[in-house]
N, C-alpha and C positions, 0 to 999 in steps of 0.2 A: 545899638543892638547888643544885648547880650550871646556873650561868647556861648559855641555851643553845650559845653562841659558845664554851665550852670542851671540850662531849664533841664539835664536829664539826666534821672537818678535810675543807676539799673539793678537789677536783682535778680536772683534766679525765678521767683516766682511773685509774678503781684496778685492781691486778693484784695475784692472790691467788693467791703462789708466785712462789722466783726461783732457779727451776731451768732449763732450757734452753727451754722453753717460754716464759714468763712473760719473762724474760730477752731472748729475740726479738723477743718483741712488744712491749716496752719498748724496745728500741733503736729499734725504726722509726717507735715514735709518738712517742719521745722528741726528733726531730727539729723535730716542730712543736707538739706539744701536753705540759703541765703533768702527770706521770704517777707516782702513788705506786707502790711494788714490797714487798707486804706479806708479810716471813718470819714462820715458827713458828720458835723458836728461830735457828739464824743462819744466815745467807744462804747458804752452802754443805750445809745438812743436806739435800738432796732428793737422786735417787735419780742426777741426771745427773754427779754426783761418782764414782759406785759403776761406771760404765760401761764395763767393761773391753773389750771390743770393738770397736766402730766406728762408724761408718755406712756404709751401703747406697748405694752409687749407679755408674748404666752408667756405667764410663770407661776401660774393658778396650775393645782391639782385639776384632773380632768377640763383645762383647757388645750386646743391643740391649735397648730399652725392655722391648719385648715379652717377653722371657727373665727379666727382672725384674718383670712384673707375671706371668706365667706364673708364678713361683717363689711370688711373693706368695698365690697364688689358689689353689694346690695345699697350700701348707701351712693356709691360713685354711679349708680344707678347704669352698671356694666360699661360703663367710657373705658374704665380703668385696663391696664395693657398688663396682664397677666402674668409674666415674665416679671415685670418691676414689682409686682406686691408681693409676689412671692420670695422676693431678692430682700424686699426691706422689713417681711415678718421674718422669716428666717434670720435678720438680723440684727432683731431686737433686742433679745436678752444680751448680747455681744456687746450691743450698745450702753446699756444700762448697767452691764460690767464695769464697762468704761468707766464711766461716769462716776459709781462707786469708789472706784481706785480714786479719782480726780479728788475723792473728797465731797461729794452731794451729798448733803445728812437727808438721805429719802426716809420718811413717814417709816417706822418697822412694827412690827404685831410678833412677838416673840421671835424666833429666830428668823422671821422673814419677811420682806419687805411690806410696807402694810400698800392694797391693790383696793383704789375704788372702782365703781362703777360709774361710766357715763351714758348718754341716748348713741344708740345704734350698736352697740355690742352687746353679745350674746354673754357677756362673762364680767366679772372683778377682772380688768388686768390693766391699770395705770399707777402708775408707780408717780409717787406724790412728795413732794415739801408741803404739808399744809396746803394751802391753797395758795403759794407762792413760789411753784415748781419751779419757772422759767427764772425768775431772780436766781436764784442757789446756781442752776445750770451755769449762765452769765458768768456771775463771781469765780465759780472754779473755773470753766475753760479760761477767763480773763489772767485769772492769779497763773496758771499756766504758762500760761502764753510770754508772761510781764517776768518768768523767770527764764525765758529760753531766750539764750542770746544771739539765737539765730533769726528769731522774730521780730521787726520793727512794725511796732508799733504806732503808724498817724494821724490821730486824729483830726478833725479840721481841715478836712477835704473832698470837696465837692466835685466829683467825676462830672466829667464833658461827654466827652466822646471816646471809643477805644479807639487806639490807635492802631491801623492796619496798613497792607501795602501800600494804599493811597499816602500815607503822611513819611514814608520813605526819604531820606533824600535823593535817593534814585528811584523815581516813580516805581510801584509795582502792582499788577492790578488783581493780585493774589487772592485778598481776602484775609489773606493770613494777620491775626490780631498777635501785637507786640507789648502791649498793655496799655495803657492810659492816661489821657490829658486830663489831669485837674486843679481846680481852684484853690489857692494856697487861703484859707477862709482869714488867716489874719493879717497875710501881705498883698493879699487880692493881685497874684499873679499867678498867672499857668505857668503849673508843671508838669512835665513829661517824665513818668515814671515805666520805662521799659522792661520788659522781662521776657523768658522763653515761653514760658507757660502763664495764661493771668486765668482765676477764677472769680465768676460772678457769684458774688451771696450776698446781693442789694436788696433781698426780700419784697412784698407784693408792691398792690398800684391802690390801696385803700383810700389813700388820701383825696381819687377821683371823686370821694362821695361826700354828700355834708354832714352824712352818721357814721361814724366811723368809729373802728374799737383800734385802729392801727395806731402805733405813732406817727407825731406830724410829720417824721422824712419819708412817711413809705409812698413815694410819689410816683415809683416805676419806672425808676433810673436804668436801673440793669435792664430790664427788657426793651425798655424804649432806644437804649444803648445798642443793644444786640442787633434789636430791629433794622435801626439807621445805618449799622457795619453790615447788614445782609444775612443774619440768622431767621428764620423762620420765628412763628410764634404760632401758640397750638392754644384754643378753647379758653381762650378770653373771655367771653360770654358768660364763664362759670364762675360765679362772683360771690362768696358764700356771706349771708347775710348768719349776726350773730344772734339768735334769736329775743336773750335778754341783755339788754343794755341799761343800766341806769338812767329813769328819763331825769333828768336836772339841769335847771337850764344854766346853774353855775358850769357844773362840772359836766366836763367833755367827758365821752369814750369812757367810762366807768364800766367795765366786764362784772355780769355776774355769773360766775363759772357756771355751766352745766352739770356741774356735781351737785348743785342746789335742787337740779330738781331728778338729779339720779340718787337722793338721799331723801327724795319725797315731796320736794317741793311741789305746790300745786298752782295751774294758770288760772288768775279768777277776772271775770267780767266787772269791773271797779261799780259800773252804772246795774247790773242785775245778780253780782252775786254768786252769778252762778261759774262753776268750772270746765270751761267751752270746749278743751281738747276733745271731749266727749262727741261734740258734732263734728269735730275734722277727725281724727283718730281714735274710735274708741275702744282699739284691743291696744295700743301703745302707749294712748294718751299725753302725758308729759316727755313720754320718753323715746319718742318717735324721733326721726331723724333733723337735722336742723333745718332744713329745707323745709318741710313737711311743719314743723312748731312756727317757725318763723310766717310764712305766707296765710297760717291759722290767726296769729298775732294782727297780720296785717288785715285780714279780711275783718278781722271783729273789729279793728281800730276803723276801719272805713266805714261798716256797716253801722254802727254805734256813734258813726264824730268822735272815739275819745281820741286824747291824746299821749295816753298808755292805757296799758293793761297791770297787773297785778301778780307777781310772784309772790307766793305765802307758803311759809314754811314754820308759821309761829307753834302749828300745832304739833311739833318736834319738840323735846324737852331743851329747856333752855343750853345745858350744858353741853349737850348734843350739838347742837347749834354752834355754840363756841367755840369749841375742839374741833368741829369739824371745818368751820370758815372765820378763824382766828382775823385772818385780815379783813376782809368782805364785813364783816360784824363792828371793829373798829371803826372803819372808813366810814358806814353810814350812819353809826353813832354821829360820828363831826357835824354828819349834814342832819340830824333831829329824827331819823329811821333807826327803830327799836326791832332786829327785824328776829328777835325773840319772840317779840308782842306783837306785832303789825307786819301786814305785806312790804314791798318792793314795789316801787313805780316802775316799769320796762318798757322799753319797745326797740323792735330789731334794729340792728346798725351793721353795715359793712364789717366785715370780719377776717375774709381769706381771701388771697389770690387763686383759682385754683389752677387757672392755667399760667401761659410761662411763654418761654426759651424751651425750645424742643430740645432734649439731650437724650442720648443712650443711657446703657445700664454704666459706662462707666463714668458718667457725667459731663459727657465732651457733647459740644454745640457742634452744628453746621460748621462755624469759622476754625480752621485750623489754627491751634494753639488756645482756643477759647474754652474754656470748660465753665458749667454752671452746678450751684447746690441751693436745693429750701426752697423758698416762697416764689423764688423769681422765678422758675423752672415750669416746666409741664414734661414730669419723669414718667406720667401713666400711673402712679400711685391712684392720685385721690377721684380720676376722674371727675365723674359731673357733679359732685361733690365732694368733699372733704369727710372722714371720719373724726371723730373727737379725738385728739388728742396724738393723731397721724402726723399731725407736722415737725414739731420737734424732734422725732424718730428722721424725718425722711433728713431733715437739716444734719444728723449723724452719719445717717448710713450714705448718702450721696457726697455729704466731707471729705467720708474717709473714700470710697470710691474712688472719686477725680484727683484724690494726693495720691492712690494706689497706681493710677493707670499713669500719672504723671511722673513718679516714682521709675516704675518699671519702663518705661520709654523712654527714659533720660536723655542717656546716649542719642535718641532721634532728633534730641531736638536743638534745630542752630541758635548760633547766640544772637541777639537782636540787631539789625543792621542800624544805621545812622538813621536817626530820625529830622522831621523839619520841628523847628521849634514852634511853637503856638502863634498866631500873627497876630501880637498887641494892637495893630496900628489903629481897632475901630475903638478911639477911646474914648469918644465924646462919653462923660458922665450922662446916666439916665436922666431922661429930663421928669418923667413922671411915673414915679415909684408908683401912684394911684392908680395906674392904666396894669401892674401887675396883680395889685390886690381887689382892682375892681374885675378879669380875669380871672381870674383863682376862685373869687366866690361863686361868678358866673356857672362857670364849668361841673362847679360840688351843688349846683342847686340845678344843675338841670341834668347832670347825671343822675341825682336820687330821686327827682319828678319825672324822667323817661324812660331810663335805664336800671329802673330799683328789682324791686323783687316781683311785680308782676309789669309785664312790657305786652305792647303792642307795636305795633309794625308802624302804624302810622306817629306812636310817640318816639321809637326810633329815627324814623328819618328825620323827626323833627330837632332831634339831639344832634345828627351828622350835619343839618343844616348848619345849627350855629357852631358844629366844630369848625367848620368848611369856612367860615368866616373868622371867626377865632386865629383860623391858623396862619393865613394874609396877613392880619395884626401882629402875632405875636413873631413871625420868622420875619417882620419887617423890622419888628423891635430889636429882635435877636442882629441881626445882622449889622445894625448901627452902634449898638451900643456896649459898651465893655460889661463883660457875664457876673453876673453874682448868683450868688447859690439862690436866692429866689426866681431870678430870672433860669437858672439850669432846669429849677423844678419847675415853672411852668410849661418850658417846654416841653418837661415829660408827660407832666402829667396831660397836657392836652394827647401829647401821643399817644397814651394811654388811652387815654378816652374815646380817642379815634378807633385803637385795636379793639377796645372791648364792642363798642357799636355794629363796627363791621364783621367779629365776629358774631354779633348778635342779630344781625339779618339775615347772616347766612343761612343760620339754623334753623329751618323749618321745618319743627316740631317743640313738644318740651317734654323736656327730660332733666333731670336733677333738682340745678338752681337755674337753667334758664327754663323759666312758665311763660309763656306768651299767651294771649287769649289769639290770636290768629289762629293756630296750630296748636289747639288744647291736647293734641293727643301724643302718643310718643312712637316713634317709625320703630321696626322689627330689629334693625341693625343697626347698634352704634354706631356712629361714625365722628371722629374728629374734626375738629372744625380747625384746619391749618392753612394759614396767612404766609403767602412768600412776596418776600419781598422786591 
């Protein structure tokens, strides 16, 4: 057995995710306090890479707060908690200050930032890199980070479980989270990395579905994490599908930003020709919310047998085109789409978490000591849907937040007790690595066939059936045999799959992104949909 001094490394602060969330709040505590920054794989695999759009914030002439939390609250279809959209528009431009100073070369139109337009805003207000906003973000908070010598850096580490007063060496049945058990990915042992404070910025649970625009870690670690220590979880259920996706049967998860069709792009019926938003939306048409384009997508794709629909923007002048989607234009050059001269193949694909890990305004969970920021969360932001280009905003202002309140509480908080080390003993090697990837595909093909974008009650429970079975296999599997980062994400992600279901039965009505045909209609009062554990 190894001594205790070598499975547990301690720090003032651990952070779990180093995507723009995690990355934030790592720069601000990294000033005064000692602060590890724990990847699954490498430091750039999370979703703030993939963010082809922007961020959100008033900085147009004759826009105001108001029109932005307005926008916010009409797409979130009122779930949204009013106090939080007001906290994170009011903190926009702040943010985007930020970022500037960090070094982001944002898009400029003479002396000011150059502001597209996306669907469900009333205004120009996203602040852009070309169409490869979330890359630039990444690189500077990274390049930051990788000069603060206060911040370590780990990549190649697959969280377990957090560690709370049950793994004490003096039992305690507290709750209270000390940081976390993870997999060392190249020495395939558990480590216990303790801290006083730990924050979760392990972003959404995309990977639950077989179309997905997430990267492959977003498996729902931190929520499923949360969940299993005893934090609550809030509107699961709101699962925002992205309405144009590359359909390709090479290439995975290909985005084509919504700026495509807030620059004019148009949805065309590939078998008629014709431009269909007109029968589901016809005073918004392309530019309506993504719930609203997406479920329009799907209905022509059922109603029709295709197997995409068609974005076309050729009738924009070529250069136009260029300038405006420099990457998007290249990319499908590669694959033989001229998309100067010819439509885009699409059809919708999982896109957003919208729900979470319940936190307050200042990004603290249920579990004392636990705080959360970004996709993993449910802050009351995005409600029953997501706004374009809200999320990397909320991954800022909730960063900085939870380093503020962790900051200013310092002094409260004790220093981590003796922990138990991991218990190696179940070591029998996996005997069939098959029984996870025949699993794994299971689970993403019958979440996108029961639980996609439009649900019924009876494909519902048919989904909880084979979770309910699923989950006797895989905590048998779990239990015998020594963890690998596939084996960690299985088990999330069925966790996952279990929250999103159950919160999707609960729900009866639709409203946002949850549409059931049970309960076509939408009740008077919002209401949250919160799971305790």
């Amino acid at each position: 057995m190894e001594s205790h001094a070598d499975h547990a490394r301690t720090f003032d602060v651990v952070i779990i995710g180093s995507g723009a969330a995690g990355l934030t709040a790592a720069l601000a505590l990294g000033e005064t306090l000692k602060v590890a920054v724990l990847a699954k794989g490498g430091l750039t695999g999370g979703s703030t890479a993939w963010a082809q759009g922007g961020i959100a914030a008033v900085l147009d002439e004759g826009d105001t707060f108001e029109e932005h939390i307005r926008d916010t609250v009409i797409a979130g279809a009122g779930l949204n908690r009013r106090e939080t959209v007001e906290l994170v528009v009011e903190r926009a431009p702040h943010a985007i200050r930020r970022l500037v100073d960090l070094g982001v070369p944002f898009n400029t139109e003479g002396n000011a930032l150059h502001l597209t337009r996306e669907g469900g805003h009333s205004h120009r207000r996203i602040v852009h890199v070309n169409d490869a906003t979330g890359h630039a973000v990444q690189q500077a908070l990274l390049r930051a980070a990788e000069a603060n010598p206060n911040i370590t850096l780990l990549p190649g580490r697959s969280c377990i479980d957090l560690i709370t007063g049950r793994h004490e060496q003096r039992y305690s049945g507290s709750g209270r989270v000390w940081g976390v058990y993870a997999l060392n990915e190249e020495t395939g042992h558990v480590e216990a990395f303790t801290a006083r404070a730990t924050v979760l910025a392990t972003g959404g649970a995309g990977r639950v579905y077989q179309f997905s625009t997430a990267p492959r870690g977003a498996t729902g670690d931190g929520i499923s994490m949360a969940w299993r220590a005893g934090a609550r979880v809030s509107n699961m259920e709101m699962m925002q599908f992205h309405p144009t996706c590359l359909y390709n049967l090479e290439v995975k998860n290909f985005l084509i930003t919504e700026a495509v069709r807030g620059e004019g792009g148009r949805l065309v019926n590939p078998r008629t020709g014709k431009r269909f938003m007109a029968f589901y939306d016809p005073d918004r048409m392309e530019l309506a919310p993504r719930d609203v384009v997406a479920r329009a997508i799907d209905a022509e794709i059922k109603r029709f047998g295709l197997d995409y629909v068609h974005l076309d923007i050729s009738h924009q002048p070529e250069a136009f085109v260029k300038e405006h989607f420099p990457n998007i234009y290249e990319k499908l050059l590669t694959l033989g789409i001229d998309m100067t001269r010819e439509p885009i193949p699409v059809v919708p694909a999982q896109h957003y978490t919208c729900g979470g890990v319940v936190i307050d305004l200042d990004g603290r969970t249920d579990l004392p000591g636990l705080y959360a920021a970004g996709e993993c969360t449910e802050s009351g932001l995005h409600g029953a849907n997501r706004l374009a280009s809200n999320s990397l905003l909320e991954c800022f202002v909730f960063g900085e937040a939870a380093a503020a309140h962790i900051l200013s509480h310092w002094t409260a908080f004790d220093a981590p007790p003796s922990v138990m080390p991991w218990d190696e003993s179940r070591v029998s090697e996996p005997d069939e690595e098959v029984v996870i990837k025949q699993n794994w595909t299971e689970i993403r093909r019958f979440m996108w066939n029961y639980v996609g974008i439009v649900r019924t009650t009876k494909r519902l429970e048919r989904a909880m059936h084979r979770i309910q079975l699923l989950n006797t296999e895989v905590e048998e599997y779990y239990r015998h045999f020594r963890v690998s980062t596939d084996l960690i994400e299985l088990r999330n992600l069925l966790q996952s799959a279990d929250l999103i279901v159950r919160s999707a039965l609960k729900r009866h009505e639709s409203r946002g992104l949850h549409y059931t045909l049970n309960f076509p209609q939408t009740d008077d009062e919002p209401v949250d949909t919160i799971l305790v554990p």
